[in-house]
TIMI-2910 file (N, C-alpha, C, CB; in pm, 1 decimal, decimal comma, always signed):
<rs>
+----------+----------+----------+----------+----------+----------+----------+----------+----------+----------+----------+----------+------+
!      n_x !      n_y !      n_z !     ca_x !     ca_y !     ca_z !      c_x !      c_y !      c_z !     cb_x !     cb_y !     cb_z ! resn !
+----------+----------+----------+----------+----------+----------+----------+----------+----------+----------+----------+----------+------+
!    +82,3 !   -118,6 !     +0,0 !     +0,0 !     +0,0 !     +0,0 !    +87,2 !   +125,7 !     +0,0 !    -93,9 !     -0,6 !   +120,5 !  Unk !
!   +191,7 !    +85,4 !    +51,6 !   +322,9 !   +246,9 !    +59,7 !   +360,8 !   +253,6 !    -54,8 !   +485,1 !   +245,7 !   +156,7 !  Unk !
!   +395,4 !   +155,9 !   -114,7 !   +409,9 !   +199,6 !   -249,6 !   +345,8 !   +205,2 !   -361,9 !   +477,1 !   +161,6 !   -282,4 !  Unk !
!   +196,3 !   +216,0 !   -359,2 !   +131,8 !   +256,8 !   -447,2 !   +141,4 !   +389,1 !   -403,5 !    +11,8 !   +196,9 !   -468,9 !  Unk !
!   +121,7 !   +469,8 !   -271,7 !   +135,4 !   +650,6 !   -263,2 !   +251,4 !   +681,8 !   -291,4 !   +111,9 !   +728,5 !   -123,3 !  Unk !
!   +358,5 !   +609,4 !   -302,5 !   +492,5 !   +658,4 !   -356,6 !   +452,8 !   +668,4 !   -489,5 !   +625,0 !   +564,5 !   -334,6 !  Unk !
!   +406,5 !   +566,2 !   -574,4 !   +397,8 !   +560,3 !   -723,1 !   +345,6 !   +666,9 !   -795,5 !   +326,2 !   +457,8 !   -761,2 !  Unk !
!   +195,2 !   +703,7 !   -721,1 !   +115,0 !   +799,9 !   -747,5 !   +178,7 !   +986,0 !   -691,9 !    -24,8 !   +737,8 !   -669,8 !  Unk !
!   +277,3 !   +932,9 !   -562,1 !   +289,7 !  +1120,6 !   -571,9 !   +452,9 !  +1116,9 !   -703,6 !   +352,9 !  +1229,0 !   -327,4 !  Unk !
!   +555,4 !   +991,7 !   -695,2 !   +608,7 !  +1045,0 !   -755,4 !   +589,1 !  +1109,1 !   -944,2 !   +685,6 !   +975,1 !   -713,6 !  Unk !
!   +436,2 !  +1035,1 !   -961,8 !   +384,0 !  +1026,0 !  -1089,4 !   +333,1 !  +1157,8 !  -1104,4 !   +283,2 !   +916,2 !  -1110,9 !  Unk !
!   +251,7 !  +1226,9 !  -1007,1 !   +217,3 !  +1356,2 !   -980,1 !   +358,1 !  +1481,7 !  -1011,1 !   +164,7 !  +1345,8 !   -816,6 !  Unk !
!   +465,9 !  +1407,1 !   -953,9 !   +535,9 !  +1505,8 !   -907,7 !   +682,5 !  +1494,1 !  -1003,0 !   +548,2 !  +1489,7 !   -740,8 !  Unk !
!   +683,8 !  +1445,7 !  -1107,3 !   +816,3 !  +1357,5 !  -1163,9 !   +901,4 !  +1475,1 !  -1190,9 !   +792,9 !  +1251,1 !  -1315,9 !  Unk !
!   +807,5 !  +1633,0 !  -1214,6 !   +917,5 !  +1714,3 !  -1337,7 !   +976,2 !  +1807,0 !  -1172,4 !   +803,4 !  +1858,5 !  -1528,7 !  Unk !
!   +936,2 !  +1788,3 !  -1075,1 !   +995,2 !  +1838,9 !   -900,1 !  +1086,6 !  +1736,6 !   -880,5 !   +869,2 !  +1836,5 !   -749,1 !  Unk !
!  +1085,0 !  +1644,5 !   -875,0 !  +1168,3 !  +1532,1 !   -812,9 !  +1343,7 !  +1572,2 !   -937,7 !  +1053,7 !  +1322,5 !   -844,6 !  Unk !
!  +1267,5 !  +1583,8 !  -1101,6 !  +1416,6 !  +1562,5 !  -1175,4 !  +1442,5 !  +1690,9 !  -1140,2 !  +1436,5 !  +1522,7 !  -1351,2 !  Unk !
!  +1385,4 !  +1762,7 !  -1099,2 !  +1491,0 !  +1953,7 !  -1103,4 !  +1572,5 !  +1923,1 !   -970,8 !  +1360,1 !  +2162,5 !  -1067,9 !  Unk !
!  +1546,1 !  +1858,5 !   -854,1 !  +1572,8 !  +1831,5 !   -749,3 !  +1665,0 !  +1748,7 !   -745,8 !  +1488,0 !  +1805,2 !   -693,2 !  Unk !
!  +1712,6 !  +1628,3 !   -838,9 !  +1772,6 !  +1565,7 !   -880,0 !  +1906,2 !  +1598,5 !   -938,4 !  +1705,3 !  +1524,1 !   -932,0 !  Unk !
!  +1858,3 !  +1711,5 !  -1018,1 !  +1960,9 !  +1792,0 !  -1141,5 !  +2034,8 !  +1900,4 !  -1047,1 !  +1856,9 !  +1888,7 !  -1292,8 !  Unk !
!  +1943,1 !  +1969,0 !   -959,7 !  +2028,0 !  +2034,9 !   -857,6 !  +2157,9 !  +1964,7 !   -767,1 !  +1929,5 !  +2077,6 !   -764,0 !  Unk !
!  +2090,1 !  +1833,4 !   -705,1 !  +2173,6 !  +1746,8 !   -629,5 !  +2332,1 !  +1732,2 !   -664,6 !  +2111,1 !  +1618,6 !   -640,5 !  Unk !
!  +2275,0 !  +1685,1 !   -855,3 !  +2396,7 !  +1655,4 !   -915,5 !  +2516,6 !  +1790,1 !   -913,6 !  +2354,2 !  +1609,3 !  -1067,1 !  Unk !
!  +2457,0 !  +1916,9 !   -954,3 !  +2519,5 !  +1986,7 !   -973,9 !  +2607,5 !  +1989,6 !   -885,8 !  +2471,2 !  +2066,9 !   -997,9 !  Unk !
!  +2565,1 !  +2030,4 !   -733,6 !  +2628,3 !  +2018,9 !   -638,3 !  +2697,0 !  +1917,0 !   -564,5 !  +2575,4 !  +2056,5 !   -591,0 !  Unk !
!  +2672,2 !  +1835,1 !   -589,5 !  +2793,5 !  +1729,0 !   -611,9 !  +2917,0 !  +1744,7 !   -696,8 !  +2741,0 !  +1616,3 !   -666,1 !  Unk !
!  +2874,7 !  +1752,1 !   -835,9 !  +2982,4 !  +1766,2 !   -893,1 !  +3065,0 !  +1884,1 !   -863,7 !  +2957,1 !  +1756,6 !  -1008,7 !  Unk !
!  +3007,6 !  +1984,7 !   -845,0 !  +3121,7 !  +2133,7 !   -739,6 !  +3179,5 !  +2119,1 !   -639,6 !  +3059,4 !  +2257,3 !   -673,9 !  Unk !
!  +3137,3 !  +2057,0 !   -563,6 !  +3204,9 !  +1961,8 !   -412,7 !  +3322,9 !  +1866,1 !   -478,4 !  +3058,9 !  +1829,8 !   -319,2 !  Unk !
!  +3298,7 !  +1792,7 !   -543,0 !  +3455,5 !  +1712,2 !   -560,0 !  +3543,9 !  +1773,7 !   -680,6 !  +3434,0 !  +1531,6 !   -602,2 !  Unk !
!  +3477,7 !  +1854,8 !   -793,0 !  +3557,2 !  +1897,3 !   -835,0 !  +3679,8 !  +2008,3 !   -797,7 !  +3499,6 !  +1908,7 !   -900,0 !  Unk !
!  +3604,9 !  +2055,4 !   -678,1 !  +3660,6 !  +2205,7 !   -615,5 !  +3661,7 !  +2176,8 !   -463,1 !  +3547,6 !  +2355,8 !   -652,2 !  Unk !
!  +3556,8 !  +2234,5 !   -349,0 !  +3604,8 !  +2200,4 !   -214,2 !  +3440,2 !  +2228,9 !   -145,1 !  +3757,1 !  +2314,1 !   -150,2 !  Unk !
!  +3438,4 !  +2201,2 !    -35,7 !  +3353,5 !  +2168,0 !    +22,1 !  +3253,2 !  +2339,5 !     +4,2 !  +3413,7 !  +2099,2 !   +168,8 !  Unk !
!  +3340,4 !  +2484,6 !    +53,1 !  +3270,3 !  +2618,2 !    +38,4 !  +3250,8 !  +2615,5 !    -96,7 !  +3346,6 !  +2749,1 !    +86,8 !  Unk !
!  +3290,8 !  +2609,8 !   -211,7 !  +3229,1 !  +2604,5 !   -339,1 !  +3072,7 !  +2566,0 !   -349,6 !  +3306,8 !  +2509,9 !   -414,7 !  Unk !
!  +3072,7 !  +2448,4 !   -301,6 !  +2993,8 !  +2322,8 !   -293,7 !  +2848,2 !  +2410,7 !   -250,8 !  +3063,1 !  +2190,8 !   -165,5 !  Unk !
!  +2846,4 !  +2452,9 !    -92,8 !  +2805,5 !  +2524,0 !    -23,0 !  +2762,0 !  +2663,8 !    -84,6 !  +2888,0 !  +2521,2 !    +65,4 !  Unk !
!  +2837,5 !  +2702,3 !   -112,9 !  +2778,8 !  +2820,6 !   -221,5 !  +2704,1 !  +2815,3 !   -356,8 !  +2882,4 !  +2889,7 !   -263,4 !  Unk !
!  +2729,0 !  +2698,6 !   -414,1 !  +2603,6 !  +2664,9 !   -509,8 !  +2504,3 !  +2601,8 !   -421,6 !  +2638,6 !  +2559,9 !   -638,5 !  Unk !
!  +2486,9 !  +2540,2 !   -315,9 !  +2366,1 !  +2458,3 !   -289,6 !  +2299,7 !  +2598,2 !   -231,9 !  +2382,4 !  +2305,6 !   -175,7 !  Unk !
!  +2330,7 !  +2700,8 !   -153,9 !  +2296,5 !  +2857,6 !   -149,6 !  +2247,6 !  +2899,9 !   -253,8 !  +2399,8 !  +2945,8 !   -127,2 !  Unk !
!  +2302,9 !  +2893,8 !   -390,1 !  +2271,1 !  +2994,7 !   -523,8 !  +2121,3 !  +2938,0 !   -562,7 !  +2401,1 !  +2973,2 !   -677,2 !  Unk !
!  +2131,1 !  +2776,2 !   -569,1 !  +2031,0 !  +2723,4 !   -601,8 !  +1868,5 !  +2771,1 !   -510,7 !  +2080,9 !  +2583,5 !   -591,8 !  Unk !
!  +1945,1 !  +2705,2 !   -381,0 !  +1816,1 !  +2778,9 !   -269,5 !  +1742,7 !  +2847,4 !   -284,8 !  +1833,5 !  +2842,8 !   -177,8 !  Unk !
!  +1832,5 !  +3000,6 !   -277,9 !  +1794,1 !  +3110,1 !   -285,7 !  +1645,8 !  +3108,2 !   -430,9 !  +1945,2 !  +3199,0 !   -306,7 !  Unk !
!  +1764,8 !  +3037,0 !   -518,5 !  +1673,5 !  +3028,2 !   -685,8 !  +1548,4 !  +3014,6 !   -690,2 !  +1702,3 !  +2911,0 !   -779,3 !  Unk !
!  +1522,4 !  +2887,8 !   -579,1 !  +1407,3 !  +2779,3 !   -582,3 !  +1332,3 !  +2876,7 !   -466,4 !  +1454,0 !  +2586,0 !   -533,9 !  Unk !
!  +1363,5 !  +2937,6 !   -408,7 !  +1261,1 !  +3013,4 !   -307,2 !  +1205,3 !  +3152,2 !   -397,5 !  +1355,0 !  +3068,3 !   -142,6 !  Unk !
!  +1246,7 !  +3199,0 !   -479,7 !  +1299,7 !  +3312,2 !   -568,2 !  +1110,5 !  +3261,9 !   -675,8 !  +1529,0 !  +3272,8 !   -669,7 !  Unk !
!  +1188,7 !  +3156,0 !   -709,0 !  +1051,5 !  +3061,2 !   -828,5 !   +937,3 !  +3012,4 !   -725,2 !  +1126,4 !  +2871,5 !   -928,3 !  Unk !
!   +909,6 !  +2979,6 !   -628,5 !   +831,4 !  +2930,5 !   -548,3 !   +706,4 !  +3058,4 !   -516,1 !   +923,4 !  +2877,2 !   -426,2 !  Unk !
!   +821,5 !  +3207,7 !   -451,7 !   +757,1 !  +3282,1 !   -453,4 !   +645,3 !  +3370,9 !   -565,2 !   +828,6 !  +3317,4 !   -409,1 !  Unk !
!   +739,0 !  +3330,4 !   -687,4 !   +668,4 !  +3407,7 !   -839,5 !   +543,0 !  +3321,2 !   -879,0 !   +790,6 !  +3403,5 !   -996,6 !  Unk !
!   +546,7 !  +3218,8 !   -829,5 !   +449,1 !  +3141,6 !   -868,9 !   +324,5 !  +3144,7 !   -802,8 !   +490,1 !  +3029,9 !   -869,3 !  Unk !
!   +345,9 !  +3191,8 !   -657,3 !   +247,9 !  +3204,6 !   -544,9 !   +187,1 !  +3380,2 !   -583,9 !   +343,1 !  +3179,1 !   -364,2 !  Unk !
!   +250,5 !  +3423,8 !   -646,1 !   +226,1 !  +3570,3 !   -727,4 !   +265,9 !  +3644,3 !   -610,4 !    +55,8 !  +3615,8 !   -792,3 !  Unk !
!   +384,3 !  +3669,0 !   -587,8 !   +412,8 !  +3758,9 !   -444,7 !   +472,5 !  +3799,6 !   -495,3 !   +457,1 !  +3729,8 !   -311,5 !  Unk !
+----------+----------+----------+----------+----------+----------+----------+----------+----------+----------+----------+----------+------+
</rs>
């Protein structure tokens, strides 16, 4: 039964989960290519981004 509500929100939710995904990666790959504050400062840039789009959408 848990994973039929997994099935159904991730089916709802697939194009949130890959941006979330694509972010992850990014920041990963800045962390080992460079150093941990790099890293930290994109997972910040992104944040900021996604609160930035969250708000425009809520029309604020």
């Amino acid at each position: 039964m848990n994973f039929t509500n997994l099935k159904h929100f991730l089916s709802d939710n697939v194009q949130t989960v890959l941006l979330l995904l694509g972010f992850l990666c990014i920041v990963l790959a800045i962390i080992f290519l460079t150093n941990i504050f790099y890293g930290l400062l994109a997972l910040g840039i992104i944040l900021i981004g996604i609160a930035f789009r969250i708000n425009y959408e809520k029309g604020g």
